[in-house]
N, C-alpha and C positions, 0 to 999 in steps of 0.2 A: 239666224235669229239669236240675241243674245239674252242671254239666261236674267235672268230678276231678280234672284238671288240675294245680291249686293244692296239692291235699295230697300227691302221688307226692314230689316233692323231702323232704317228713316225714316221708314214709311209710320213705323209704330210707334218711334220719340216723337212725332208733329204728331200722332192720333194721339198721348199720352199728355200732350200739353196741350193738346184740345181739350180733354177732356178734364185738365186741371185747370186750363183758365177758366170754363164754363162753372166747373160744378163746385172746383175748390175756389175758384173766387166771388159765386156767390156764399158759400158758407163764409169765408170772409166777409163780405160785403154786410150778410144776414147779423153775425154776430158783432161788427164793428156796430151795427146802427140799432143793436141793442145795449151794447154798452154806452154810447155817445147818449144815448137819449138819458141813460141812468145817470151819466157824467153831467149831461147838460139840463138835468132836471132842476138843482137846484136854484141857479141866476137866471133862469128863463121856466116861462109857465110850463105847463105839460106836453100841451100840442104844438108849441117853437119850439121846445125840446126834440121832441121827434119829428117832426118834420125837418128839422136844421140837421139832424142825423141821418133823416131819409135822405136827404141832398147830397150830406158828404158822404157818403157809402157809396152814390156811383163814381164818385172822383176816385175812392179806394178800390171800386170794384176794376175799376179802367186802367189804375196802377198794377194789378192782382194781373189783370190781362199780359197789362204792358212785362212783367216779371216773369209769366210764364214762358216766355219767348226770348227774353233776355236771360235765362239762367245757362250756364252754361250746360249742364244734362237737364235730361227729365228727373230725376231723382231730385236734383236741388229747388227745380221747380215748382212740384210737389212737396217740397217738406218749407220751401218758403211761400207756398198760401197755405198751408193745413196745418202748421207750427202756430202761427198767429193766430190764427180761426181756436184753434185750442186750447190758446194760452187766454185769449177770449171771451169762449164760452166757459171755461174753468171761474173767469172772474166776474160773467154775469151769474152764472148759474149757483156756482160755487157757495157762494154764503150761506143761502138754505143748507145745504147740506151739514156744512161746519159750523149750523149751529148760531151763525152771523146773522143779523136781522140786517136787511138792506137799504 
């Protein structure tokens, strides 16, 4: 019988971009279609605004997937959906903070 050994470090980069596609590309997803809707508030009413951002956050969320699989480590995979998700949420959230009215 041959030892397992070898595959557990594999086995853990495919659980570790499982569980970055899932949860960091919904936090992406979440905060893309917070900002869209704030972007898209202006030219479009309130509720085309979010709903046209609801729409395109699964096309982001599905790119987020498609990324985590295509990166070459898990490392890079996780810092390209949770870098965006953060830069983000810094720019939905962020103006309260600093004072900014939005």
């Amino acid at each position: 019988m041959k030892a397992t050994h070898p595959l557990t470090p594999y086995r853990l980069a495919v659980a570790s971009r499982t569980v970055a596609a899932t949860l960091g590309g919904y936090a992406l997803a979440a905060t893309s279609t917070a900002a869209l809707s704030l972007l898209l508030h202006p030219p479009l009413d309130r509720v085309e605004a979010v709903m046209t951002a609801t729409l395109l956050s699964w096309i982001i969320y599905a790119m987020a997937i498609g990324w985590t699989f295509f990166a070459r480590t898990a490392w890079l995979a996780w810092a390209g959906v949770l870098l965006p998700a953060l830069a983000l949420g810094a720019a939905v959230y962020g103006p309260p903070w600093w004072g900014i009215a939005a």
